[in-house]
C-alpha positions in Angstrom: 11.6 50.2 -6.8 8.4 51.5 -8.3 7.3 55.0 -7.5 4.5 55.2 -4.9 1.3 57.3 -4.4 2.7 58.9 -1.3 2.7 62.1 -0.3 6.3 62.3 2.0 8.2 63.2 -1.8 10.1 66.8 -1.5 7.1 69.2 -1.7 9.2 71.5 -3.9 9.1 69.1 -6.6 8.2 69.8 -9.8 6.2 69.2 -12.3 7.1 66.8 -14.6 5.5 67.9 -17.9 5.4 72.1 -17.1 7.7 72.5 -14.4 4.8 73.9 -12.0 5.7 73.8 -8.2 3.6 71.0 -6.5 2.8 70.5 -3.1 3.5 67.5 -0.9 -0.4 65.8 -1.0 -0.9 67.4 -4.3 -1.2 64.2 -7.0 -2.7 66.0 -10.2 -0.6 69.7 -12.0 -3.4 72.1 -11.7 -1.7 73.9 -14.3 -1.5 71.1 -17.2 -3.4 68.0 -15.0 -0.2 65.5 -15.5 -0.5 63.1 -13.0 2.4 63.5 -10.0 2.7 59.8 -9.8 2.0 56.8 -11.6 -2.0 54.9 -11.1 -1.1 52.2 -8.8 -0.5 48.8 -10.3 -3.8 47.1 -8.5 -6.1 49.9 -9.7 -4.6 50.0 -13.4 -5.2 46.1 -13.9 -8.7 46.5 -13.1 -8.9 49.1 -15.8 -7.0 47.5 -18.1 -10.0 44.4 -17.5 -13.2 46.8 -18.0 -14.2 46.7 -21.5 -13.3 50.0 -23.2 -15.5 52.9 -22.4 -15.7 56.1 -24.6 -14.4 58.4 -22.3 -12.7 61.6 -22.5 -9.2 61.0 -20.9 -8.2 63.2 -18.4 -5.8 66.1 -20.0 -1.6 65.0 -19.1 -3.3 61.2 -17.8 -1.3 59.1 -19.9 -2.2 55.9 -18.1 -5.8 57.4 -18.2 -5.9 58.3 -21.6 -4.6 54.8 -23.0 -7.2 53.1 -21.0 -11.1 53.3 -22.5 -12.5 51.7 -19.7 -15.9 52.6 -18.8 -17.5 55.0 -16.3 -20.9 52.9 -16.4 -22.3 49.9 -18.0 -23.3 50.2 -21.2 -26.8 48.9 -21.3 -28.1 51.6 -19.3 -29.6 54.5 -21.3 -28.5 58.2 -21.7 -29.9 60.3 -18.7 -31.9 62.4 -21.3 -33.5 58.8 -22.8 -34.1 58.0 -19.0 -35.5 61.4 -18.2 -38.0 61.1 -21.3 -39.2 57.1 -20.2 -40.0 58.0 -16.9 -41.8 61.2 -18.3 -43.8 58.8 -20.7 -44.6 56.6 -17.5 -45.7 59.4 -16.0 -48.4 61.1 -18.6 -49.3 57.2 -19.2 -50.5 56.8 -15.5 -52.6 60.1 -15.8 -54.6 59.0 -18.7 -55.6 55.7 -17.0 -56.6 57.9 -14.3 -58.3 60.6 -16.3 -59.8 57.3 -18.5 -61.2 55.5 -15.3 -62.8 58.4 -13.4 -64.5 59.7 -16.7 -65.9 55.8 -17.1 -67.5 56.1 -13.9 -69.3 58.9 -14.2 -70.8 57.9 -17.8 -73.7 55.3 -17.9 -74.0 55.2 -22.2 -70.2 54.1 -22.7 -70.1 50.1 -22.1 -66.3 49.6 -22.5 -63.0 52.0 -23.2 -59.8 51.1 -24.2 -57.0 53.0 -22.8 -53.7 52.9 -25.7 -50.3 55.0 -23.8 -48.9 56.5 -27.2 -45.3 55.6 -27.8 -42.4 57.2 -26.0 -41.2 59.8 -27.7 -38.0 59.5 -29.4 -35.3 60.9 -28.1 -33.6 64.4 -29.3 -30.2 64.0 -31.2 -27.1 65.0 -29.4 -26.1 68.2 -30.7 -22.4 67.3 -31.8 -20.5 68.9 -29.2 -22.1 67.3 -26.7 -22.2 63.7 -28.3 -20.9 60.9 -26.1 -17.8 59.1 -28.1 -18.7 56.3 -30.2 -18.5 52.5 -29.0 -15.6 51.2 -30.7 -16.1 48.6 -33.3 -15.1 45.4 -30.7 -17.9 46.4 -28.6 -20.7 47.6 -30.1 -23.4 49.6 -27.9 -26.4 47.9 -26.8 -30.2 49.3 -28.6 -32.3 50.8 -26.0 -35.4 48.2 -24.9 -38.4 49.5 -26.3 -40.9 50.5 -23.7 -44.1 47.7 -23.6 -46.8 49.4 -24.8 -49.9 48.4 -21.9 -52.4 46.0 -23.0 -56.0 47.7 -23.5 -57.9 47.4 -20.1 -61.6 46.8 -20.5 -63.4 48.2 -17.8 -66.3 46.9 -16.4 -69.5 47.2 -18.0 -71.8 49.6 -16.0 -75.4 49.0 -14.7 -77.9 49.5 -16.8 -80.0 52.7 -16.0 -84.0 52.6 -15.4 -85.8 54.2 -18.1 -87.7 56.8 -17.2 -91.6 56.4 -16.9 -94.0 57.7 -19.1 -96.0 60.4 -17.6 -99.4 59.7 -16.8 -102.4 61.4 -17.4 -104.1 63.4 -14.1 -106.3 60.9 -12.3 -109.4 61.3 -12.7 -111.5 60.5 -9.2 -113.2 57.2 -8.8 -116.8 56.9 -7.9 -117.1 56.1 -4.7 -118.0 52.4 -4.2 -121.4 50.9 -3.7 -122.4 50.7 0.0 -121.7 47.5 2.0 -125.7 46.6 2.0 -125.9 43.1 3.1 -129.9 42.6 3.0 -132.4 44.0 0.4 -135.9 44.1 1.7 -138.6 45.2 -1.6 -142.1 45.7 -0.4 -143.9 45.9 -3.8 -147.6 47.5 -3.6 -150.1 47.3 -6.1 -151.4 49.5 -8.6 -150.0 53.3 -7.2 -149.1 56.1 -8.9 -146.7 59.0 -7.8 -149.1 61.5 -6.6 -151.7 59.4 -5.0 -148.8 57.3 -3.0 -146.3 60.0 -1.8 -147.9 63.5 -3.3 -149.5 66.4 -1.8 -153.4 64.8 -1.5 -151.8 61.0 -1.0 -154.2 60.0 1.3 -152.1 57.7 3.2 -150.2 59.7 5.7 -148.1 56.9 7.3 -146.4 56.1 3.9 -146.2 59.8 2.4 -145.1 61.8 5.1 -143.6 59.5 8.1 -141.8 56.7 6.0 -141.5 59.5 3.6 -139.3 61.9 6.5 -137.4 58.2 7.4 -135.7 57.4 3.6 -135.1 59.3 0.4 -137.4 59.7 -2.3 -136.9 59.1 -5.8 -139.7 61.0 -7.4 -138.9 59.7 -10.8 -138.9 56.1 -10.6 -141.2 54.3 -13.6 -142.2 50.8 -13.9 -141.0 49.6 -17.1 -144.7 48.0 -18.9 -148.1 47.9 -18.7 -149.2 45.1 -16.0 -148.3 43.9 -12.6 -147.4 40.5 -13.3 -145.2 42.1 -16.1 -142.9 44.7 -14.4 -142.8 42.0 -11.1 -141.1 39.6 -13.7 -138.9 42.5 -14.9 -137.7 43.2 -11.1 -136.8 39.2 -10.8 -135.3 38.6 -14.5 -135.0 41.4 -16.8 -137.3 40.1 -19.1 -139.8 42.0 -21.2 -143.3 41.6 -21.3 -145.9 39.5 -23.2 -149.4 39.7 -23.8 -150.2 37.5 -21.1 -148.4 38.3 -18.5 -149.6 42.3 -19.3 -153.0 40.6 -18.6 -150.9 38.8 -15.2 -151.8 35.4 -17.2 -155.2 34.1 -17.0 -153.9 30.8 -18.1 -150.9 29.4 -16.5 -149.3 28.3 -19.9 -145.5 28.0 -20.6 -143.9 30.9 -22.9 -143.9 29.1 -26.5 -141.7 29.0 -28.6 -139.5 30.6 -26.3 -136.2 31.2 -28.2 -133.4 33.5 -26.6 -132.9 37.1 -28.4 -129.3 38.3 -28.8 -130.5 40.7 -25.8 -131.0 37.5 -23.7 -135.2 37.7 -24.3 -137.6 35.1 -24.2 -139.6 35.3 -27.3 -143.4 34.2 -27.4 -146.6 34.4 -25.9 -147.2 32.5 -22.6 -146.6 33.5 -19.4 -144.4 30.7 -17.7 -141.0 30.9 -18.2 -139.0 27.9 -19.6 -136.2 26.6 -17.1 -133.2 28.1 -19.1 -134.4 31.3 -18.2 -132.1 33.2 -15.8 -133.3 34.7 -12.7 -132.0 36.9 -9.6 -133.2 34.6 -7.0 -131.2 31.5 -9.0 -128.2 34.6 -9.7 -128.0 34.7 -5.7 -128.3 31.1 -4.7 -125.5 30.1 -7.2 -123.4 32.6 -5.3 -123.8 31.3 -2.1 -126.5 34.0 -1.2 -130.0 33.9 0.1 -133.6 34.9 -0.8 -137.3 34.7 0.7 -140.5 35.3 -0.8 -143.0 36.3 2.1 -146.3 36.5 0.3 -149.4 37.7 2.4 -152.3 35.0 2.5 -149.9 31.9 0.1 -151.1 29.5 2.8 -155.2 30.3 3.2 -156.0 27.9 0.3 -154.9 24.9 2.1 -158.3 23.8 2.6 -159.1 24.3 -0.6 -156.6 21.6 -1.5 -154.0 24.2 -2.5 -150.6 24.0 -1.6 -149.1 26.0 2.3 -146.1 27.4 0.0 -145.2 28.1 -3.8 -148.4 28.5 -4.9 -149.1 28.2 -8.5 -152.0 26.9 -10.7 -150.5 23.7 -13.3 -149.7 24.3 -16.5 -152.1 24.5 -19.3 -155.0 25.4 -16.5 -157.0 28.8 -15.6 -155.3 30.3 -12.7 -158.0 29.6 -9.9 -156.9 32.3 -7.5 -157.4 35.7 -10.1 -159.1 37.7 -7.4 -159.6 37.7 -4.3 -161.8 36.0 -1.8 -163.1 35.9 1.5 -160.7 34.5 4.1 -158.2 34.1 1.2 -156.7 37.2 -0.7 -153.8 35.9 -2.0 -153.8 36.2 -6.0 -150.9 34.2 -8.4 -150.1 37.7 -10.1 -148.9 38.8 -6.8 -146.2 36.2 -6.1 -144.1 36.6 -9.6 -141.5 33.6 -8.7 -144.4 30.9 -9.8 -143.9 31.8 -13.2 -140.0 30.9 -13.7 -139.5 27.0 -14.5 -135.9 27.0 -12.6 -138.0 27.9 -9.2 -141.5 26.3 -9.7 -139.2 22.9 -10.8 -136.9 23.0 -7.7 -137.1 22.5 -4.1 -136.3 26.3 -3.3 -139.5 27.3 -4.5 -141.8 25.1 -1.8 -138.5 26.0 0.9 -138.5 30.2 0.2 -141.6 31.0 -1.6 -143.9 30.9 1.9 -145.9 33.0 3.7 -145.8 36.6 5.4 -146.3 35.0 8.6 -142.3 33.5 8.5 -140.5 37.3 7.9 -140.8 37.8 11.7 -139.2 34.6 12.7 -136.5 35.3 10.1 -135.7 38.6 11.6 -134.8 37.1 14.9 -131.0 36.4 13.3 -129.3 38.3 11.1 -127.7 35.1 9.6 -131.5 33.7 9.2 -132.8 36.5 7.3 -132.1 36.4 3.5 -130.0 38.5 1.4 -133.0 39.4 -1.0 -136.6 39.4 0.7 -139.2 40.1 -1.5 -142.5 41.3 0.5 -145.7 41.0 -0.9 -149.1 41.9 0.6 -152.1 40.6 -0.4 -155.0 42.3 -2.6 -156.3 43.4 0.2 -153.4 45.4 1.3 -151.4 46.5 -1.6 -153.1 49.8 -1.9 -154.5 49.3 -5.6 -157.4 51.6 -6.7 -159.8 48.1 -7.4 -160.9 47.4 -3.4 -160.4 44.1 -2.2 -163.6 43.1 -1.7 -167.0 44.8 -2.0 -167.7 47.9 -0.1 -164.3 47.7 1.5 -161.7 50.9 0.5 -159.0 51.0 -1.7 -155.9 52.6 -2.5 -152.9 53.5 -0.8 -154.8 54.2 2.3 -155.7 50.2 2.1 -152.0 49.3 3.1 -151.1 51.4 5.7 -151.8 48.6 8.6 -149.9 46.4 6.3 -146.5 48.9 6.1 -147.3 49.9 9.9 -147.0 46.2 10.7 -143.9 45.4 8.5 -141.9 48.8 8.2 -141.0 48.8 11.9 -140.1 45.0 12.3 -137.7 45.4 9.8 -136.3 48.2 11.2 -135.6 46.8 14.5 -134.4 43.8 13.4 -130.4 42.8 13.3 -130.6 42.1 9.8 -131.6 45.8 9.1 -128.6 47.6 11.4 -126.4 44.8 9.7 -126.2 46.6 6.3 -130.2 46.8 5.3 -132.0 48.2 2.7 -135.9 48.6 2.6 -137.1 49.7 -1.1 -141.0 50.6 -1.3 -142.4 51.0 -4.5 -145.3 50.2 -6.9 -145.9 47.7 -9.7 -147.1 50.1 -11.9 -149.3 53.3 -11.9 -153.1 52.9 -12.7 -153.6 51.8 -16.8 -156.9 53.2 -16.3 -159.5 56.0 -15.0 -158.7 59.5 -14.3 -155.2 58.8 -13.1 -153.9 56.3 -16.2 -150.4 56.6 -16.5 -148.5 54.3 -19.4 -145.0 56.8 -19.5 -141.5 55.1 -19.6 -138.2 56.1 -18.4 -134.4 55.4 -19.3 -135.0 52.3 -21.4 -138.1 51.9 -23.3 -136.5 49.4 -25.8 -139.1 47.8 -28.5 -140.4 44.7 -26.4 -140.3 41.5 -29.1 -143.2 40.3 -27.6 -145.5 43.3 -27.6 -146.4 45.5 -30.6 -144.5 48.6 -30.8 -146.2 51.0 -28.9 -148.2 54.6 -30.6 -145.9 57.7 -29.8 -148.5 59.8 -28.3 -145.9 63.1 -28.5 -141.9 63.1 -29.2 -139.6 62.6 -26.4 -137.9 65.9 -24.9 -136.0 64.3 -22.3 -135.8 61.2 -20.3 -139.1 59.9 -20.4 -141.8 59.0 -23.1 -145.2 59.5 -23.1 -146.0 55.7 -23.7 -144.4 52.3 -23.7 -144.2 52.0 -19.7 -145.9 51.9 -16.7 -146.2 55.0 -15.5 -144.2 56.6 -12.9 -144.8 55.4 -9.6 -141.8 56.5 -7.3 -139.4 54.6 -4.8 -138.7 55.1 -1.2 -135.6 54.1 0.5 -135.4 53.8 3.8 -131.4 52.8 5.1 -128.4 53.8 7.3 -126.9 54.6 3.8 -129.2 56.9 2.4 -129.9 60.5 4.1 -133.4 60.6 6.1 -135.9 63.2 4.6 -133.8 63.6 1.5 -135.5 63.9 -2.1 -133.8 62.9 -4.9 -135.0 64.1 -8.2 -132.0 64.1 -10.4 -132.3 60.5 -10.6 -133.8 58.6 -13.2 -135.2 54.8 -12.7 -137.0 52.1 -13.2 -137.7 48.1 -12.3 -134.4 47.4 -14.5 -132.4 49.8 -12.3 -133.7 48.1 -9.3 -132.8 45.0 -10.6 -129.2 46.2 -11.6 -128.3 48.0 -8.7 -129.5 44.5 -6.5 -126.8 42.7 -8.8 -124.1 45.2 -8.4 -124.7 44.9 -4.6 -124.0 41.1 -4.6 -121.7 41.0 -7.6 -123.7 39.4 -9.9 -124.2 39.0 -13.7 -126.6 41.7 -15.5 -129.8 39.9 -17.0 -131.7 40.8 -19.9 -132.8 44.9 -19.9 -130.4 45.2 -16.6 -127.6 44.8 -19.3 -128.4 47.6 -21.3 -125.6 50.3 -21.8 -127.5 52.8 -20.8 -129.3 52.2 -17.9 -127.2 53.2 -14.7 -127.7 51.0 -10.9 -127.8 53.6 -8.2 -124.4 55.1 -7.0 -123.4 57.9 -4.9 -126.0 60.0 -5.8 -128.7 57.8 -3.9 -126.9 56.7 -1.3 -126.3 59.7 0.1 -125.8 59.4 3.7 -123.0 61.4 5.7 -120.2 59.5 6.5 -120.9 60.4 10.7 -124.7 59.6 10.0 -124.2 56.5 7.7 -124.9 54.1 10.4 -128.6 52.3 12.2 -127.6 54.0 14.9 -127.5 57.5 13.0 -130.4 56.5 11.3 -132.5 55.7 14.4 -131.5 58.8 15.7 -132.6 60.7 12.7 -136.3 58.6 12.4 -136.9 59.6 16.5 -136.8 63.3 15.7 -138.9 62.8 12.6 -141.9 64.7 12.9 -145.1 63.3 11.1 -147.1 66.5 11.0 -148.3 68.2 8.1 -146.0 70.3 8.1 -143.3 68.1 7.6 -145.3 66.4 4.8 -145.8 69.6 3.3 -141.9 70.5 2.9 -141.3 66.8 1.4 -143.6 67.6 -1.2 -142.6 71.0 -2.2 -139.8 69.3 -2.8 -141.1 67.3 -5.4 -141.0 67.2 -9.0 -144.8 67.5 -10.1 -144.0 66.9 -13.7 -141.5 65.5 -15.8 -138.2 68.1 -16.7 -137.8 68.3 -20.2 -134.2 67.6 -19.5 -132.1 64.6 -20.3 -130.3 64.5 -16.9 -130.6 60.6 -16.9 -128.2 60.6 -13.8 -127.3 64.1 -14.0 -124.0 63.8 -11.7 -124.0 60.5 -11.6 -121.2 58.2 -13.6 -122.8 57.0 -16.5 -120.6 54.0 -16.9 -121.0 50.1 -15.1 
């Protein structure tokens, strides 16, 4: 019977190879390691079917030592090759994760590729420890290579803004134009500065209360010698002619009449042919209104003239020159007779009418006209010639006239709804003591007229010759400061006309265009914002006093001759 793996054998036994005393469950010689008993048939076969296995056999094991079967497979790798891979795995997962947080916090990289380096190869064995060699009948497996990671392109980060460009400081903006909404001229006659708003003006009503109601522009110049001439500046921004300096005894048509680069009619003549551009045609294309209310247009009825848009025909002596009895009204007065595009449309006989209509008008806002052009007759325009014989003249002549008008203006809708009353002169006397042909801001070389004799060298804004004279401007509106004087600003019939179309957004004609000629801005419309209203303004004309007193600090206010300074605006933008 085969020896068993029991433990009941004497316990005095010996060993079999030394002779050392073994105990009764003692199966190895701790002395020389011989086995006590033989490995039991069941666990020897399954050795003896495992593939041979370089191991050391156990010392005195001599079943053990003839059997090379393994004490592991032999694909799996040596604990320091295992040790070093998962190393490797390790260092490879911190660089993605170093790789991917740098990438997000970097906006000029748009892709990075991530590469693990290759494991490193493992240290030799040193000798004595080297594990025994696989035998030639089973050779050991080569370690698997780790995979090296395919790069991982990361996504492509926004683009950032640029950064803006600085800007410059910002300069302020003039303050816009006022919302007027209705432009009431009242031209006089033949006035100059000091005998309509000076210190002996002999009209009271117009130099000291109307004067204590507005602002006054003490340098304001008509622009040529001439009613009829500076009245067709105000409407067109045409220069003058001979004829119509002389307000055009015969009512002949400009000849040749060729356009200028500046947008002039050239010739002599006085009636302007239909491609001529005017402000009343400038605010009826844009949907705007206008009224001429001349004084006394309907008195020649019975002398076969017409009730409205009165004009002589062409080619023929202009019948109405002066004035007569029970009929003052004069053709030189009423300058929108001489434009073609009026006389030859049905406006003309619809808004050229008499003075008689402006107080119906006034009734509605909506009724009265964006532009309304008053003009009194030559009886009350306040020119130094008197009306008729051995009645006065001068301003004095049209105070009933402004009494009459001023007021019913005032109180009318039209007026609190944005108005704007503008009194001035057509020119200042040509002749007599108080002759007057200066010129302000733009005195270009009229192709019309002969260049005019330079009496003295300019020193500042205005010349000594070319114009009209200076003549002054009153406004009187909820925009403009009551009892103000403004004598920085320089002006004339073409500023007028410019400021009108920058009002109403309209095209600049003729002189109106030039560069430098400035509308009115800030400067002139100058009332407080807590005042700027018809109801401030009321307010401020009912504690207006009309002494002389009053009248007396208005005028030491004013310029009494020309500064030889170039303010031209002083303060004002000097841009369009």
């Amino acid at each position: 019977m085969a020896p068993t793996d029991d433990h009941t054998s004497d316990p005095t036994t010996p060993c079999g190879e030394c002779g050392e005393p073994l105990a009764a469950d003692q199966r190895y010689c701790l002395k020389c390691g011989e086995r006590r008993a033989p490995v039991h048939a069941a666990v020897a076969a399954r050795f003896a079917a495992s593939p041979p296995q370089a191991r050391k056999p156990l010392p005195g094991d001599g079943v053990a030592a003839a059997v090379t079967a393994p004490l592991m497979p032999t694909w799996m790798p040596s604990p320091r090759a295992a040790a070093l891979a998962i190393l490797a795995m390790l260092g490879l997962g911190v660089l993605l994760g170093s790789a991917g947080q740098e990438l997000a916090q970097s906006a000029g990289v748009a892709t990075i590729l991530v590469e693990s380096p290759p494991p490193a190869a493992p240290e030799e064995p040193a000798e004595s420890q080297a594990e025994p060699k696989a035998s030639a009948e089973a050779p050991a497996t080569a370690p698997v290579p780790l995979a090296t990671p395919a790069a991982l392109p990361l996504e492509e980060p926004a683009p950032q803004p640029e950064p803006e460009p600085a800007l410059p400081p910002e300069i302020p903006e003039e303050p816009g134009l006022p919302d007027v909404r209705h432009v009431f001229v009242i031209m006089l006659g033949e006035n100059g500065f000091e005998e309509a708003f000076g210190d002996a003006a002999p009209a009271p009503y117009l130099a000291d209360e109307l004067a204590s109601e507005g602002e006054l522009l003490p340098n304001y110049y008509a622009v040529s010698g001439g009613s009829l001439a500076n009245q067709i500046a105000l409407l067109s921004g045409q220069g003058p002619t001979p004829e119509t300096v002389a307000n055009c005894p015969t009512y002949a048509e400009l000849s040749p009449g060729t356009v200028s680069v500046e947008g002039q009619a050239e010739g002599s003549g006085c009636v302007y042919p239909p491609e001529t551009p005017t402000l009343p045609g400038q605010l009826a294309g844009a949907g705007k209104t206008w009224r001429a209310y001349v004084e006394d247009i309907g008195n020649g009825v019975a002398a076969g003239q017409a009730a409205s848009c009165r004009h002589p025909a062409l080619g023929e002596a202009d019948p109405s020159p002066l004035p007569l009895a029970g009929d003052a009204y004069v053709t030189w007065r009423n300058p929108f007779v001489y434009f073609r595009s009026l006389t030859d449309s049905p406006e003309c006989a619809e808004n050229d009418v008499g003075l008689d209509r402006l107080a119906a008008d006034l009734k509605s806002a909506k009724k009265t006209p964006t532009l309304s052009y008053i003009a009194p007759n030559a009886c009350h325009d306040g020119g130094e010639a008197p009306c008729l014989p051995d009645q006065p003249a001068g301003p004095l002549e049209a105070e009933a006239f402004l009494r009459d008008v001023v007021p019913m203006i005032q109180k009318s809708k039209a007026y609190a709804d944005g108005g704007l009353i503008a009194i001035t002169s057509t020119q200042a006397p040509q002749t007599g003591p108080h002759a007057d042909s200066s010129s302000c801001c733009v005195s270009p070389a009229y192709p019309n007229l002969p260049a005019p004799v330079e009496e003295a060298p300019a020193s500042g804004p205005v010349k000594a010759s070319g114009g009209g004279g200076r003549v002054g401007m009153l406004l009187i509106s909820p925009f403009v400061e009551a009892g103000s004087v403004n004598e920085a600003t320089y002006a004339n019939h073409y500023s007028l006309l410019l400021t009108i179309e920058e009002l109403f957004g309209l095209e600049k004609l003729g002189y109106a265009n030039e560069l430098a000629l400035t509308a009115f801005d800030s400067s002139v419309f100058n009332a407080p914002a807590e005042t700027g209203s018809a109801g401030g303004q009321a307010a401020s004309r009912s504690s207006s006093a009309t002494s002389a007193s009053t009248r007396a600090a208005i005028s030491s206010r004013v310029a009494r001759t020309v500064s030889s300074d170039w303010p031209f605006g002083s303060g004002r933008s000097q841009s369009r």
